[in-house]
C-alpha positions as CSV (number, residue, x, y, z in Angstrom):
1,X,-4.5,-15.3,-72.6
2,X,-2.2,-12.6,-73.2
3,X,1.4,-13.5,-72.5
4,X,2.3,-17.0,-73.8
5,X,5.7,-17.9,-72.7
6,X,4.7,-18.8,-70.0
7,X,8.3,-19.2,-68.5
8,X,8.6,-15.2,-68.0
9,X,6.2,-15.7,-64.9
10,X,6.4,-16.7,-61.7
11,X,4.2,-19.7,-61.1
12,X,4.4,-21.3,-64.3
13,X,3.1,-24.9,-63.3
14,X,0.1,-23.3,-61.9
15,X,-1.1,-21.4,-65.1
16,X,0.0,-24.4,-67.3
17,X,-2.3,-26.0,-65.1
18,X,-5.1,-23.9,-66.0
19,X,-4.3,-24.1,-69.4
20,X,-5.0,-28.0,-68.9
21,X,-8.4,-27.6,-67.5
22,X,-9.3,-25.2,-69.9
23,X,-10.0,-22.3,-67.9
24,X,-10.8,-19.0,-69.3
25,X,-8.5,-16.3,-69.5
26,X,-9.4,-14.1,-71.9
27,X,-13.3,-13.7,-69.3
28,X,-12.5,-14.9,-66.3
29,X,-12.3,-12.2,-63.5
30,X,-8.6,-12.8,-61.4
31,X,-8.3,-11.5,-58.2
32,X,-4.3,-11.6,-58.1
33,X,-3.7,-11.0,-54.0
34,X,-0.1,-9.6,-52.7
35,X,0.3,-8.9,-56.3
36,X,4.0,-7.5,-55.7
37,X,4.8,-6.0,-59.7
38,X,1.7,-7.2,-60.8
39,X,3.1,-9.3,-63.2
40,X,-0.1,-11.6,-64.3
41,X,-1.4,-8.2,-66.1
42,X,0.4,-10.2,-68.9
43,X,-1.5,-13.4,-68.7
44,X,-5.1,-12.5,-67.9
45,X,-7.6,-10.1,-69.8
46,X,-9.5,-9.3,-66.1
47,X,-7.1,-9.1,-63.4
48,X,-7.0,-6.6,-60.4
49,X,-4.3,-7.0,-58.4
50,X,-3.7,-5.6,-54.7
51,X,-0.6,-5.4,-52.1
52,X,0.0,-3.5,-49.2
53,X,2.8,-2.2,-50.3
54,X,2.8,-0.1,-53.1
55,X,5.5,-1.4,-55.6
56,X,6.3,0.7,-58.2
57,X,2.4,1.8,-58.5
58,X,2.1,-1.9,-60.0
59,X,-0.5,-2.7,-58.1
60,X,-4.1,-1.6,-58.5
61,X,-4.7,-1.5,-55.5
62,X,-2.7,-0.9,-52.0
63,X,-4.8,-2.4,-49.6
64,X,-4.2,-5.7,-47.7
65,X,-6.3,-9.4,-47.3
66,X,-8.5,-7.7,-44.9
67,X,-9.7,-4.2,-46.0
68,X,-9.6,-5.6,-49.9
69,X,-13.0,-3.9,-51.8
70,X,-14.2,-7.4,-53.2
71,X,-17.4,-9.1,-52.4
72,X,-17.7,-12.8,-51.9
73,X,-17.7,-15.1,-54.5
74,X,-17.5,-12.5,-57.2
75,X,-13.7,-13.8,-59.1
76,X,-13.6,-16.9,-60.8
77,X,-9.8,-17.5,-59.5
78,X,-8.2,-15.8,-56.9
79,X,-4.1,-15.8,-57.2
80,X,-2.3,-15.9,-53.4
81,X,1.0,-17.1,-54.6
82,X,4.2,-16.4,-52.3
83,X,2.5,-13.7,-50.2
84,X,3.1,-13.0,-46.4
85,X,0.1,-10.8,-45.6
């Protein structure tokens, strides 16, 4: 885990929640989607986030749900927190 105050990022409960169940950030591969700023850069070692709208080139990707690059089953966790797509 990167980032450890937690209360700097959006979504707190759920990555204290994670914390609980002992899930793996430092090798876990995180699919953040609607990323926005990208912010969970700062709490996990393998993230790739993706938006459709390109803020601030924070995301790594501009792409939406549908035309994503990512193959079935391939992240352990996949982030869709407040998005609209």
């Amino acid at each position: 885990m990167r980032n450890n105050n937690l209360n700097t990022v959006p979504g707190n409960q759920i990555i204290s929640a994670l914390k609980e169940i002992n899930f793996d950030f430092d090798n876990s591969f995180v699919i953040d989607a609607g990323c926005g700023n990208n912010v969970y850069k700062d709490v996990f070692s393998n993230v790739i986030g993706f938006d459709k709208i390109n803020h601030n080139d924070k995301p790594d990707l501009v792409c939406d749900f549908y035309t994503a690059p990512f193959k079935k089953e391939t992240a352990d966790l996949v982030l869709v927190l407040g998005s609209n797509q």
